[in-house]
Backbone as JSON, one array per atom type, in Angstrom:
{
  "sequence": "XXXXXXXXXXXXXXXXXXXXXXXXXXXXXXXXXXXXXXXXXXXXXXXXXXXXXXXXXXXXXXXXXXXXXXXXXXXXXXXXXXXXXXXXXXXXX",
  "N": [[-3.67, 6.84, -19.64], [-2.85, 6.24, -16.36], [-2.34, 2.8, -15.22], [-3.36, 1.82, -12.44], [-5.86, 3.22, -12.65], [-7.17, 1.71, -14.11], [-7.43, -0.83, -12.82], [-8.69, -3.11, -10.87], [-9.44, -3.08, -8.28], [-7.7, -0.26, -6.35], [-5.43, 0.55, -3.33], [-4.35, 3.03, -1.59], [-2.06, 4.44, 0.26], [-0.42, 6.13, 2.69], [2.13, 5.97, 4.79], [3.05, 6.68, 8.21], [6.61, 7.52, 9.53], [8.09, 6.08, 12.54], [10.28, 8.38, 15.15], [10.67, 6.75, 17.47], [11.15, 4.2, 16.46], [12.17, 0.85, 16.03], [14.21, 0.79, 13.54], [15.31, 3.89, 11.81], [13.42, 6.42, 10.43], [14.03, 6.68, 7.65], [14.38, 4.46, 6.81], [12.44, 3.01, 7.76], [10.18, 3.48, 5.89], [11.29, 2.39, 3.33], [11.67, 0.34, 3.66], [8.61, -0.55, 3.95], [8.07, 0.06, 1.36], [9.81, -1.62, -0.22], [8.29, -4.0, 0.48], [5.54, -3.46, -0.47], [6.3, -3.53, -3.32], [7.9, -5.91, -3.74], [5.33, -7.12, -4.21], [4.42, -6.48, -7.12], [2.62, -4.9, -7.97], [2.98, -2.24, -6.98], [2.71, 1.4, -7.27], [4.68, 4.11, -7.01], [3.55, 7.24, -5.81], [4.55, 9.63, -4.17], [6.55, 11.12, -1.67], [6.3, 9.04, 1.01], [4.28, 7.66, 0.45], [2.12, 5.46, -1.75], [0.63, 3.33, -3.98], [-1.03, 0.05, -4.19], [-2.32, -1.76, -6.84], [-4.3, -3.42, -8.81], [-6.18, -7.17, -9.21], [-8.71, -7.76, -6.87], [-8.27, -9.54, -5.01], [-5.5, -9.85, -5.48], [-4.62, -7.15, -3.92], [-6.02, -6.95, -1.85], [-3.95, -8.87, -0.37], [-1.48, -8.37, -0.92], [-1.65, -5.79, 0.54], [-1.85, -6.84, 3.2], [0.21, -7.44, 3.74], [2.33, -5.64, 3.21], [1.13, -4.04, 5.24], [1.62, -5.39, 8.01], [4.24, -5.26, 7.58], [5.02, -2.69, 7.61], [4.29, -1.83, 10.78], [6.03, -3.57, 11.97], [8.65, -2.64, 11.61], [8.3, -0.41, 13.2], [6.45, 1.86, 12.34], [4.67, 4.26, 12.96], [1.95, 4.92, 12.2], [-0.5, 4.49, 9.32], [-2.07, 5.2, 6.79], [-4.93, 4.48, 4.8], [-6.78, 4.46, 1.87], [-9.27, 2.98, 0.04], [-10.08, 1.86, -3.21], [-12.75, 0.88, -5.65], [-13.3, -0.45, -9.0], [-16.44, -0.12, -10.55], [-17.53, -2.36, -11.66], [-16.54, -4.25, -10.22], [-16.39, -7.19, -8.44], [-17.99, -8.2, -5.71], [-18.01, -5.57, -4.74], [-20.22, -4.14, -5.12], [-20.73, -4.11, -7.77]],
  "CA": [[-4.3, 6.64, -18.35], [-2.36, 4.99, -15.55], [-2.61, 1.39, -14.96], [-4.2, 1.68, -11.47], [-6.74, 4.0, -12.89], [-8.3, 1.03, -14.47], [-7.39, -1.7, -12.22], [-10.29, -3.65, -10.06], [-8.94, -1.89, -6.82], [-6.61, 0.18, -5.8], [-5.85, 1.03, -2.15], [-3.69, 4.65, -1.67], [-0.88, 4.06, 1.68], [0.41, 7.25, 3.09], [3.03, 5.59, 5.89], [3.95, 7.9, 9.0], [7.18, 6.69, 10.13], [8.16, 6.53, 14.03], [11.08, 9.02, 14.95], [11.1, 5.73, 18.39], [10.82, 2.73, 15.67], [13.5, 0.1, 15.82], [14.82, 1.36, 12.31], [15.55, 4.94, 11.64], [12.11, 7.11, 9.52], [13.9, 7.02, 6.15], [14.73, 2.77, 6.73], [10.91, 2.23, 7.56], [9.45, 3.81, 4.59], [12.11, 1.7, 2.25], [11.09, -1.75, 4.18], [7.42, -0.93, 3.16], [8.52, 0.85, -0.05], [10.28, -3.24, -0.64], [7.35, -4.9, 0.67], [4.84, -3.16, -1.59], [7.25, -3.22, -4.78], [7.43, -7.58, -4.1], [3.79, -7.67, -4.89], [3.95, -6.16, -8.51], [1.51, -3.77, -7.77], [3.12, -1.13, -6.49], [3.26, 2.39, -7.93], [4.8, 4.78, -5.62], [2.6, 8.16, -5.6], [4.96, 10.46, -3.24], [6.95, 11.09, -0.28], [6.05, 7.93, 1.89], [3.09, 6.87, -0.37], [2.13, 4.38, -2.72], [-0.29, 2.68, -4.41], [-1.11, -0.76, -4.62], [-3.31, -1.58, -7.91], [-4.91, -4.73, -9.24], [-7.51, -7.67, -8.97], [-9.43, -7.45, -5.51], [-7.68, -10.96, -3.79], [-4.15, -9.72, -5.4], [-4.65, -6.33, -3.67], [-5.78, -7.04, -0.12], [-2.87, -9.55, 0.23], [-0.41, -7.27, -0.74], [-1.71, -4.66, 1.58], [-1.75, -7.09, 4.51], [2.11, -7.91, 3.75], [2.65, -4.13, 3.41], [0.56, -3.34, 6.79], [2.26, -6.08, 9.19], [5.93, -4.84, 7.38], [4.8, -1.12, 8.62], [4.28, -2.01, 12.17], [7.21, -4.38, 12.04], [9.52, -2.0, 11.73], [7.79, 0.51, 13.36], [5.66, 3.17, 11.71], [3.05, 5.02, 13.38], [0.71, 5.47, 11.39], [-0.76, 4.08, 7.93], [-3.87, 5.5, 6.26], [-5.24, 3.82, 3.64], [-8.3, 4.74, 1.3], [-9.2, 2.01, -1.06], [-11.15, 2.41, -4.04], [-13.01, -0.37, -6.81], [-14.24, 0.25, -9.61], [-17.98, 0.17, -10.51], [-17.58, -3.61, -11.71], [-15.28, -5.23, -9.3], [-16.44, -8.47, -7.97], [-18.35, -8.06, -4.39], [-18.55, -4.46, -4.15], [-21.25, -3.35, -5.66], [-20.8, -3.95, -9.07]],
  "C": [[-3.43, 5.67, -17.54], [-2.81, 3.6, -15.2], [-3.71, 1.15, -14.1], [-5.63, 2.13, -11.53], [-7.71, 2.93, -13.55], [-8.01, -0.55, -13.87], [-8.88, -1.64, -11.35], [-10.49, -2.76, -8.85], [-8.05, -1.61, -6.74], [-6.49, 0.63, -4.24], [-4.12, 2.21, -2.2], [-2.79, 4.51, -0.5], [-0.4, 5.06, 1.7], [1.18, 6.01, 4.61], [3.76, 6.75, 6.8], [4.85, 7.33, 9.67], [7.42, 7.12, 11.99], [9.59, 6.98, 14.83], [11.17, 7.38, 16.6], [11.07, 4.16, 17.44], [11.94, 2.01, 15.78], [14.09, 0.61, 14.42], [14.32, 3.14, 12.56], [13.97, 5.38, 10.75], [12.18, 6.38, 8.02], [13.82, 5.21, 5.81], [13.14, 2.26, 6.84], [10.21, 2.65, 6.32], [10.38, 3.15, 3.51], [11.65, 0.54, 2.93], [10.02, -1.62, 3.34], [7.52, -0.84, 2.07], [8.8, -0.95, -1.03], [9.09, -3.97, -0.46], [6.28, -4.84, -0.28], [5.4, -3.19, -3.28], [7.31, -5.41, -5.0], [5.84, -7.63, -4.56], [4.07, -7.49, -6.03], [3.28, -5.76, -8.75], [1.49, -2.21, -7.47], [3.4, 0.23, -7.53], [3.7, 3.53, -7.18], [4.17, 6.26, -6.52], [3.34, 9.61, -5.09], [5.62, 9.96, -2.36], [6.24, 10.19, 0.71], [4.68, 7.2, 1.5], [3.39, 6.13, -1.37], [0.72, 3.83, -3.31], [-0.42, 1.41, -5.05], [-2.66, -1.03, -6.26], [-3.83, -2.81, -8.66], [-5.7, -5.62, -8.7], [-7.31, -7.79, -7.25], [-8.63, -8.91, -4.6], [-5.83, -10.2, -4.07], [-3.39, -8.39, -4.29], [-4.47, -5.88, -2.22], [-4.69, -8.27, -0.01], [-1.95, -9.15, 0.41], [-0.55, -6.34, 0.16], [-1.72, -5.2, 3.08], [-0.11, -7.45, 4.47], [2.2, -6.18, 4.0], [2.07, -3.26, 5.17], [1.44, -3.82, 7.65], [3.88, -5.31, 9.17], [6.02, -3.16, 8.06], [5.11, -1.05, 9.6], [5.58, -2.78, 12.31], [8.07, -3.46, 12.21], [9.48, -0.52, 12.19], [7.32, 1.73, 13.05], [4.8, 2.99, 12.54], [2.39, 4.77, 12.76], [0.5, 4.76, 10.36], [-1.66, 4.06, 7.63], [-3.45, 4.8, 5.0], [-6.37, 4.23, 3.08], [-8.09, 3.73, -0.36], [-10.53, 2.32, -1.95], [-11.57, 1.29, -4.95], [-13.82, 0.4, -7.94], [-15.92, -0.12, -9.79], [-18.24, -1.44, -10.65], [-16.94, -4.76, -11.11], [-16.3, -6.3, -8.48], [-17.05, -8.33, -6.12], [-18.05, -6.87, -4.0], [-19.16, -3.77, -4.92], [-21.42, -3.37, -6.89], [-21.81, -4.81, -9.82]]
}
């Protein structure tokens, strides 16, 4: 079973890059690609995805470094769908 699969949360990052971004498509999806890979969380998923994976404070910090580094270097876009599991700490468990 993958790691993330039994981590507290995971949140899922598809990144659409911006063909007008100060960096080139393939250069913004390697910034975030770096930004999410410094946490120690990262598992990349696909073509411009990723998945951050571990406890609920380590998770959303990394994903606000990974969001600002998005826009920074301009990406469009960045869905996210975050998930916890049943016992995670302030959601519902």
């Amino acid at each position: 079973m993958p790691t993330y699969k039994r981590a507290e949360i995971s949140a899922d990052l598809t990144v659409t890059p911006s063909r007008d971004g100060e960096q080139a498509p393939q250069e913004q999806i390697e910034a975030v690609r770096r930004a999410a890979g410094e946490s120690g969380l990262a598992n990349e998923s696909g073509p411009g995805s990723m998945i951050l994976a571990g406890g609920r404070t380590e998770v959303l910090e990394a994903l606000q470094k990974v969001l600002e580094t998005s826009f920074d270097v301009g990406a469009s876009v960045v869905e996210i769908k975050v998930e916890a599991e049943k016992d995670a700490p302030g959601f519902g468990g």
